[in-house]
N, C-alpha and C positions, 0 to 999 in steps of 0.2 A: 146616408149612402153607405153599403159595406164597402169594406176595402178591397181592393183587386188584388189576386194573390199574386204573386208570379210565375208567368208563364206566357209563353210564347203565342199559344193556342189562341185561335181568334174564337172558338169555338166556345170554349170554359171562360173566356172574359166575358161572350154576350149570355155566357148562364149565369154568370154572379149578378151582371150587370140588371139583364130584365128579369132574368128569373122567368117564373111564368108566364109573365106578361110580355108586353111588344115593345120594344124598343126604337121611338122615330127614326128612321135614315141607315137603321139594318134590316136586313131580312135574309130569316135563316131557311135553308131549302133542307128535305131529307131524301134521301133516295135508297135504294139497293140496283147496285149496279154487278149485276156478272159477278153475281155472288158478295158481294165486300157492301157492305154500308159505306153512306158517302152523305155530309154533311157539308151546308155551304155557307157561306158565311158573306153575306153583300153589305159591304159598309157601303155608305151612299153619300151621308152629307158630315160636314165636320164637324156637327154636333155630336153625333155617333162616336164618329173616329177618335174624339178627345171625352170622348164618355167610356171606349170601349180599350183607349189608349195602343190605337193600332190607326194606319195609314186608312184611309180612302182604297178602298178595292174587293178584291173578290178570294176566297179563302174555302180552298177543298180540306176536308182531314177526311181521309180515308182511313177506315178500320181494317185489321192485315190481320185479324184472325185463322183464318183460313189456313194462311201461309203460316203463322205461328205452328199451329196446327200440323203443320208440313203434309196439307191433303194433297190428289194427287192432280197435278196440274196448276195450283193454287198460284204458283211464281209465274206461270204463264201468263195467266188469268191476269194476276195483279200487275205483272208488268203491263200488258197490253192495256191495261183500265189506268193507269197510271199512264202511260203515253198517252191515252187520247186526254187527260185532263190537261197536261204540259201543252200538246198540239192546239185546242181551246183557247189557249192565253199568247201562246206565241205567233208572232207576224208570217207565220210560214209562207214563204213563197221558193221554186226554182232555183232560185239562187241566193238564197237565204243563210247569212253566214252567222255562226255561233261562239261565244265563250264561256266553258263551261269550266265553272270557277271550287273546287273543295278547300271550304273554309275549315279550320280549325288545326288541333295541333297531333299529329298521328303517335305521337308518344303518350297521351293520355287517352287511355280506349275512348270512354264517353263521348271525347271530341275530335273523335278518328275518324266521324261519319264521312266527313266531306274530304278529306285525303283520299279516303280508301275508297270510297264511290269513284274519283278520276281514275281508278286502276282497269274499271269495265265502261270506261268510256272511250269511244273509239273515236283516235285524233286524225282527221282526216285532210287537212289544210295543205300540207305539205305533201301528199298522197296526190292530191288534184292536181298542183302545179306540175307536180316532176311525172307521172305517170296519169294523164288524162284519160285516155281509153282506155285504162282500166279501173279505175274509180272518178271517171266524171259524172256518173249517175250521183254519186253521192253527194251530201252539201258540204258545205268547209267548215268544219270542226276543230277549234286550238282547244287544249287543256290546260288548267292550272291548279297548283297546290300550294300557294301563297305562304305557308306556313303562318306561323303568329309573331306579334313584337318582340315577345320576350325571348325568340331564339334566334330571329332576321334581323332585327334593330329597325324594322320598315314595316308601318304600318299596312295591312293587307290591299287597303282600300286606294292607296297612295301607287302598288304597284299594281291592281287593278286596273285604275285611272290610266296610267300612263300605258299600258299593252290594248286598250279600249283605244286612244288618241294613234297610236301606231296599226293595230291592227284594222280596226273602222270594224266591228261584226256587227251587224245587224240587231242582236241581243248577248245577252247576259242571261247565264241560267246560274244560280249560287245556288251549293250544295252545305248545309249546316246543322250540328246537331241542337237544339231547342233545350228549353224547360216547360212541363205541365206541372201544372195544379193536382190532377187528379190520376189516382194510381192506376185507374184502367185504361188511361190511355199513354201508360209509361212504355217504352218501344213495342208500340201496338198501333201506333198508326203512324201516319205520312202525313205532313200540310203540304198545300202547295198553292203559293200565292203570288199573285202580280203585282204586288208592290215594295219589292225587295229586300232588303235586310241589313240589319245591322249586326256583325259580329263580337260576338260575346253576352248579347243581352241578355241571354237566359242564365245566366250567372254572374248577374251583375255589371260583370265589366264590361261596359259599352265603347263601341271605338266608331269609326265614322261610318256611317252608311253607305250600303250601294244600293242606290235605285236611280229611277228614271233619271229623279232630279241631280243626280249628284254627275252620273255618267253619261246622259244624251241620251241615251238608248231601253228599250223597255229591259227590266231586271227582273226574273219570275225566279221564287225561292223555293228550294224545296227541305226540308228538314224533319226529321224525327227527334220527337221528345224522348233524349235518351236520361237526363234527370230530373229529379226533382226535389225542392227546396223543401228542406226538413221543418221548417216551420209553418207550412199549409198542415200539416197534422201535430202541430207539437206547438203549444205559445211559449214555451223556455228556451228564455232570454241565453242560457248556456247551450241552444243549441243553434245561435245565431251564424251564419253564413258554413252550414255544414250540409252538403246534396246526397241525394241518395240514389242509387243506380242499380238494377238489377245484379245477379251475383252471377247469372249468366248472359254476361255485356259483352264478350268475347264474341259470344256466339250470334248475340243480336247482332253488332254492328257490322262483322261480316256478310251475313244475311242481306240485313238492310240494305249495305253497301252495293253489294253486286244487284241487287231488284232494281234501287235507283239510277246505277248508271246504264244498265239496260233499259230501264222504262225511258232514260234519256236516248239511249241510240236508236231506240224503235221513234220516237217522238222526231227525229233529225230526220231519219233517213226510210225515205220508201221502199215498201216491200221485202223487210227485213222481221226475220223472226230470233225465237229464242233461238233456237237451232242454226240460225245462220253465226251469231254473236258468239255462240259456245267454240265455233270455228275459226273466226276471227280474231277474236281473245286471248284463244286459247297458246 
């Protein structure tokens, strides 16, 4: 059996894993959707999942060419295709209430994805209570930016847990940045999956998970592989725990940041476009 590199990707584990062939208890779907390729990824049984070393679930990576590209409408495009995948995996109903959580640490760009995402997500919880008639069309939305252990001294997961047990939302959406295997899908695409996450894995450091089982409530991930471990191309032992990141990360993870928390607030809230959020936001 080859070895599984690291990466976050459910994608590039079931390419190492089957390869060409079929792999029992996954099955991979391809699409072009509104312009963007869209790959699926269905783990099924947990033969799979402990073959593929990823949870039981369902796994979009969407490729963001387009919007690389900065064609024109491409951010529209891809938000709108990126919300209906969120809308897909989440329990939407009327009164359907949200936590929408930016993992990682905003001082280190790479792992800025999920701080800086909460900055174009629109918190809407305290908006419904104090001011009904005029945002009770909306759902109820809290935001968070957990920061990491090494500068809170609290586990992310721990204050998670505890705003989930006080707040009650109905789900959990975590925002986080990944690691791939494979350099062309290094800040080139978007996962988004329904079976939560654990933060820091893609660079090793693992801390506790949030997903269904950990929290009550369904936990749907969303992340870009913003690195990638130097020894998927290089077997020197001297270049052991060193990642590699584009040299225009600045400009990625801004990008990405603002697509993701609009693809979330189109995903939350009805009949809401770019243009409305540019407004809102702004």
């Amino acid at each position: 059996m080859r070895s599984l590199p690291r990466t976050d990707l459910a994608v590039e584990a079931h390419s190492v894993r089957a390869g060409a062939g079929v792999l029992d208890g996954a099955e991979v779907r391809e699409a072009d959707r509104d312009g963007f390729h869209v790959t699926t990824v269905d783990v099924r049984s947990p033969d799979a999942s402990e073959e593929l070393c990823k949870p039981i679930g369902v796994y979009h990576t969407v490729t963001l060419e387009p919007v690389l590209r900065r064609e024109e409408d491409a951010f529209s495009a891809a938000a709108a295709l990126l919300s209906s995948l969120l809308r897909e995996l989440l329990p939407l109903r009327e009164s359907f209430s949200a936590l929408v959580i930016g993992l990682g640490n905003r001082a280190i760009t790479p792992d800025a994805i999920g701080p800086k995402t909460t900055e174009s997500v629109l918190a809407t919880r305290h908006l419904r209570e104090q001011l009904p008639e005029e945002f009770g069309a909306f759902r109820s939305v809290s935001v968070l930016a957990p920061g990491v252990l090494g500068t809170t001294g609290m586990e992310a997961s721990d204050l998670v847990r505890a705003i989930v047990r006080d707040l009650r939302p109905d789900a959990v959406i975590a925002v986080d940045a990944l690691a791939c295997s494979e350099a062309q899908r290094l800040c080139r695409t978007v996962q988004i999956s329904d079976t939560g996450i654990t933060p820091g894995s893609g660079v090793g450091n693992h801390r506790q998970a949030l997903n269904a089982a950990s929290l009550g409530i369904p936990v749907i991930a969303v992340g870009v592989p913003t690195v990638m471990d130097i020894r998927t191309v290089s077997d020197s032992e001297a270049m052991e725990g060193l990642f590699v990141t584009p040299r225009d990360i600045d400009t990625v993870v801004s990008d990405f940041s603002k697509l993701i928390g609009y693809s979330i607030d189109l995903a939350l809230h009805d009949d809401l476009g770019v243009s409305d959020l540019d407004l809102l936001l702004s």
